[in-house]
N, C-alpha and C positions, 0 to 999 in steps of 0.2 A: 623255454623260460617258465617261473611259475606262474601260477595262475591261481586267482586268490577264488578261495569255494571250491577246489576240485585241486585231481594230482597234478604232479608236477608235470610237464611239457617240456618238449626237446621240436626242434626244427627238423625236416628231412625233406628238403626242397619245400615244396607250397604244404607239406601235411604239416599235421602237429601231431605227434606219437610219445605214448607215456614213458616215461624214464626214470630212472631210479639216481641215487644221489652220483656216482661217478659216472651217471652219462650228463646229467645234469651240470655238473664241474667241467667237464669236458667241452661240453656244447659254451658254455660262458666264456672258457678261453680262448673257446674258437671264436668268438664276439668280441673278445677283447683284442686278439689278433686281428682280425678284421679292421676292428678302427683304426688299429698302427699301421695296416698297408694307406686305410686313408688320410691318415696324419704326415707319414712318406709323403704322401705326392703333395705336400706343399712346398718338399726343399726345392725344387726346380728352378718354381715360377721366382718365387722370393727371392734366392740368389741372381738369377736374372734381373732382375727389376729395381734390388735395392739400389744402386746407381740412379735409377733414371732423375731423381729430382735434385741428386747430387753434384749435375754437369759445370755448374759454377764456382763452388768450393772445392772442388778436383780441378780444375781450371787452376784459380787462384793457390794451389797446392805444389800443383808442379808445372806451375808458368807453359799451362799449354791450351791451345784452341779447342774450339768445339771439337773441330773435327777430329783429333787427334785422343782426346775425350772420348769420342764416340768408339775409340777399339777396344774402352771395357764392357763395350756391347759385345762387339764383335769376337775379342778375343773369348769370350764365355762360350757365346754359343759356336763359334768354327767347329772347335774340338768337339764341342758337343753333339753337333751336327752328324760328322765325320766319323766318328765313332758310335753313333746309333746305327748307323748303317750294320755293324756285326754286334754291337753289345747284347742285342739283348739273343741271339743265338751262344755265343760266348759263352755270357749268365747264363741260359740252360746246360750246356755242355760242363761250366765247372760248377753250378748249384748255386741257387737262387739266392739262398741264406748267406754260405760264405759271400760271395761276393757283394751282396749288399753292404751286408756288416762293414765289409773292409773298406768300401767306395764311400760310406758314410764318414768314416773316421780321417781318410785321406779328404774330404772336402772341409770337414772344421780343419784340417794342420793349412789348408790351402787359402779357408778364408783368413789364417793367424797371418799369412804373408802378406794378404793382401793391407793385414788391419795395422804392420808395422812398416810396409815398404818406404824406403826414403826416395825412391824415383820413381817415374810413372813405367817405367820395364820393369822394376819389382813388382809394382801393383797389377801388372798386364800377367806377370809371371802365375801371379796366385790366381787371375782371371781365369786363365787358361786350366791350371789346376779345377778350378771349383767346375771347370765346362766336362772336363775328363769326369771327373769323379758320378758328376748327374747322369753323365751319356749312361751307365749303368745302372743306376737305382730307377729313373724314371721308367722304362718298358719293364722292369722286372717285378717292380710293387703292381704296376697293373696287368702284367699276364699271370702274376699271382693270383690277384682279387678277382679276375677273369675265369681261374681254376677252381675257386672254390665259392663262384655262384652259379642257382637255379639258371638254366635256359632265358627264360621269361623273364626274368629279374636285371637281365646283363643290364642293358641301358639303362634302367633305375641305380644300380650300381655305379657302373661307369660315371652317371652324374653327381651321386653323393662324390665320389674321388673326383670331377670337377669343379666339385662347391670347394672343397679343400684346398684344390689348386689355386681357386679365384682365391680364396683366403691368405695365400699364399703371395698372390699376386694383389691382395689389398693392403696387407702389411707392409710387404717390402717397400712401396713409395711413403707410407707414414713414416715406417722406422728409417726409413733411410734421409728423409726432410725432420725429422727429430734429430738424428745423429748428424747429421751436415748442419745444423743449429747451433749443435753442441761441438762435438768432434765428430768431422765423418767416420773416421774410425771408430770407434765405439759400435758403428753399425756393423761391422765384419767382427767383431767380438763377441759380440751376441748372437749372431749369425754361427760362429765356429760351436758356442755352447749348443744351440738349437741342433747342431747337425749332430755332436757328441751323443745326443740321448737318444735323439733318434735312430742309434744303432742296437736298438731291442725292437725296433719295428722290420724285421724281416720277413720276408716270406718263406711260405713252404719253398723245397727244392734243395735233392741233393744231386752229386755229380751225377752224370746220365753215361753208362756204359758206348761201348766204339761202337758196338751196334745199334742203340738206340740214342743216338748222336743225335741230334736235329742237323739238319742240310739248307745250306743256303739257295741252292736251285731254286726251290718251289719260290724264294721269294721275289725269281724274274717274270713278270706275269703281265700280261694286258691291267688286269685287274688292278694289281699293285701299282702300273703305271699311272694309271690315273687318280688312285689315290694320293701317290705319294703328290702327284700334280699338283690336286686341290690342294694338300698340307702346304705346299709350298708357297702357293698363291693367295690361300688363306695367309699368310704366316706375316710375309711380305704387304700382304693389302691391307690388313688392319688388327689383325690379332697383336703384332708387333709395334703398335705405334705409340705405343707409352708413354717411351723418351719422345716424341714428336709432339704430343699434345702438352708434356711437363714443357716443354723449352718454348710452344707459344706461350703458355700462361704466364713464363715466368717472360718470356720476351718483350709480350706485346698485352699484356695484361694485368704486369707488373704485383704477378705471384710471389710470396715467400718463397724458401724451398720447402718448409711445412704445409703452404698454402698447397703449390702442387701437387705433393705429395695427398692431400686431401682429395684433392678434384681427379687424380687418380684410382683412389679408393673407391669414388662411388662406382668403375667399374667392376671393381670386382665384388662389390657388395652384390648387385646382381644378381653374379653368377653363384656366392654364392648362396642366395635365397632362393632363386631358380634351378640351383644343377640337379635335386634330386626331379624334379617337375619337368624338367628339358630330358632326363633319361628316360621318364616314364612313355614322353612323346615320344622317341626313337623306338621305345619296346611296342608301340600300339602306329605311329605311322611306316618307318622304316627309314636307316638313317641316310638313305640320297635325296629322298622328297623334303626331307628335315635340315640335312646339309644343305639342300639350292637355297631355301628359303632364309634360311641362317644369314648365307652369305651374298645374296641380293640384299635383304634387311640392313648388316652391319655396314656394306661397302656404299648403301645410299645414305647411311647415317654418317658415315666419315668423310664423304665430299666436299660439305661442308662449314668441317672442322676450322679450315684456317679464313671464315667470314666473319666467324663470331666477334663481339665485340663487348661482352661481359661474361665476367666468373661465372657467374649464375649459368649463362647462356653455356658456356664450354661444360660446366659441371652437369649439367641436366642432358645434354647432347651426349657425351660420354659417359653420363649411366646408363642411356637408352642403349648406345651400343654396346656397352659391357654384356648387357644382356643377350645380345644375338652373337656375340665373340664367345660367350658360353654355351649358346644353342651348336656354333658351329664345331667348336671345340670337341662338344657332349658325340656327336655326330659324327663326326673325324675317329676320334677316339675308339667307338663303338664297332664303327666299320672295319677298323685295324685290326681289334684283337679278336674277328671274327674271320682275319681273311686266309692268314693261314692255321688253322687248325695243327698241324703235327709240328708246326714251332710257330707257337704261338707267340714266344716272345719277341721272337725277329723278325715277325708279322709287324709289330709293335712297335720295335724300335725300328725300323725303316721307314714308316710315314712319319713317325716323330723325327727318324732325322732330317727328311725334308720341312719339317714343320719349325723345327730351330735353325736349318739352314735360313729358311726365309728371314726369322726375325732377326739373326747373324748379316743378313746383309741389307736390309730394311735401314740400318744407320748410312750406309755406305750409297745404298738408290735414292733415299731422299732429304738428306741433309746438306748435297750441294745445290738440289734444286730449291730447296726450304730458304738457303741463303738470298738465291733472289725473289720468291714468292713461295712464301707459307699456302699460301690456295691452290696455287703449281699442285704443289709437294703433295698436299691434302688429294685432291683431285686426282693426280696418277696413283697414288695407293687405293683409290678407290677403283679406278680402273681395272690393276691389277688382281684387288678382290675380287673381282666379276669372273676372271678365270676358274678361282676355284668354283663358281657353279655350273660352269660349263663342262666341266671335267669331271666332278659330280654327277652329273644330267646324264653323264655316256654311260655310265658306271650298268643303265639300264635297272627296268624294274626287276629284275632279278636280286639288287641290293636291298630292296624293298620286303623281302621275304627275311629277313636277316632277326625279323621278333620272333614273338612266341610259337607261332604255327611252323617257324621253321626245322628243317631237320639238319641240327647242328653236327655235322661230323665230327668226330675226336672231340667233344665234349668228355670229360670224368662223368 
């Protein structure tokens, strides 16, 4: 970039080397691509989430219970789940760009059904749509952003595309208690334009010849078992508990749907003031000593959740753990797109498909225990959090080496 009193500067890992005007253009596109991989990773979180404060006005919409409610959690992330498991090898095999492009475009036509359905199976229909379409874009923007960072920089990186996701995930409970105020629909209208434009944020990648195909194999691994473990444990223990804290506040605390939607935001506010700060930690401690802590942290902050007995109290408790939800996040993340080097994406998308598996059935584990005790419910997601540190902790200090000093294979 330039630099004022002297020439112009170009980047080339940690150096700065002089450049003339079309390296210099060059290098700013490359900066402006960059940010559109981290403007990407906010469609994920947001699609998932805009529901959560909506459960009452979907209720009253199409004369159904909670529980029956709860499978436009569910119905999002199954698919989404289920399909990370190959998407993001897929997406290298057919190129990173096309299929972004094209996943983007299919989730705004998905959110349009969801935004007109006259029955809760039309609006499950477009759920299911908007879970497909993510399974592809989310590993593929960040084994992107993965490819075209310094060694040493990954987990700083990795956390600014955190902060975005939290961003993602602070919005959608605002907009989505805005639009359930107004018309819930309106919030999958806005949602379809968001995803529309976001199809100039693509990543490098074109198709990959027969012979240099990525392979599924490498991704059956001790290693990967116990990552995809923790995603899962994490996912399930409290990364996923959104809808559960929006439905005490509004239960037993006598929240707006804007109101929750508020008291939701402050976790992702958090992460995202912390995610560039939380990758810098993973680049200088290493992300399994980072991970246990993360997720001891989060899963003793969410036990408890269902005691509280004011807004204030719920709001302040759930920004604390937003913040360790993006430490464990930063950590998970970090670890993934370093586990398999020669397909990196399907590295990526297999701990992330356990990691929305969990939050896919987080409705389903604790919303009949919630029915009779919210502290239950509270109390075994915490429990279950504690898994992913345990699984974490095996991973051994070997995952430890995973910053700067390490010697990253199949790095570019």
């Amino acid at each position: 970039m330039p630099r004022a009193g002297g020439p112009d500067q170009c980047h080339r890992g940690a150096e700065h080397v002089a450049c003339g005007p079309v390296q210099l253009a060059a290098a700013r596109s490359q900066r402006w691509r960059t940010w559109g991989l981290y403007a990407g990773g906010m469609a994920g979180p947001f699609g998932g989430g805009l529901v959560n404060p909506m459960f009452p006005e979907l209720r009253a919409t199409f004369g159904a219970s909670s529980g029956r409610i709860g499978w436009a959690l569910t119905a999002y992330y199954v698919p989404f789940a289920a399909l990370l498991l190959v998407s993001g090898t897929l997406g290298e095999r057919l190129g990173r760009r096309r299929v972004v492009r094209l996943t983007f475009a299919t989730y705004g036509l998905s959110c349009l059904v969801s935004a007109v359905a006259p029955s809760l199976a039309w609006f499950l229909v477009g759920r299911v749509g908007q879970g497909v379409a993510n399974a592809f874009t989310t590993p593929l923007l960040l084994a992107g952003l993965a490819d075209r960072t310094p060694a040493a920089r990954l987990g700083r990186s990795v956390g600014i595309y955190a902060s975005f996701q939290a961003a993602g995930q602070s919005l959608a409970p605002f907009v989505g208690g805005l639009a359930a105020e107004l018309n819930w629909r309106w919030g999958f209208v806005g949602t379809a334009a968001v995803a529309f434009a976001l199809i100039v944020a693509a990543p490098d990648g074109t198709p990959r010849t027969a012979t240099d195909a990525p392979r599924l194999a490498p991704l059956v691994s001790a290693r990967m078992g116990l990552l995809v473990t923790a995603a899962f444990s994490a996912a399930a223990g409290f990364i996923g508990l959104g809808f559960l804290v929006s439905l005490y506040g509004r239960d037993h605390l006598g929240l707006s749907a804007s109101g929750a939607g508020l008291v939701l935001v402050t976790a992702g506010i958090s992460g995202m003031a912390l995610g560039a700060r939380w990758g810098s930690l993973v680049d200088r401690r290493g992300g399994r000593v980072v991970g246990v802590a993360a997720a001891v942290s989060a899963s003793a902050l969410v036990a408890p959740i269902g005691l509280v007995g004011t807004v204030w109290a719920l709001a302040a408790l759930w920004a604390t753990a937003g913040a360790m939800l993006a430490l464990a996040s930063v950590a998970l993340q970090s670890l993934a797109a370093e586990a398999v080097p020669a397909n990196r994406g399907g590295g990526v998308s297999a701990v992330l498909s356990f990691r929305f598996a969990g939050q896919a059935l987080a409705p389903v584990f604790w919303l009949p225990i919630y029915a009779g005790s919210p502290r239950a419910a509270f109390g075994s997601a915490a429990l279950v959090g504690l898994v992913a540190a345990g699984a974490l902790a095996r991973l051994g200090p070997a995952a430890d080496r995973l910053g700067p000093a390490a010697d990253r294979v199949g790095r570019p």
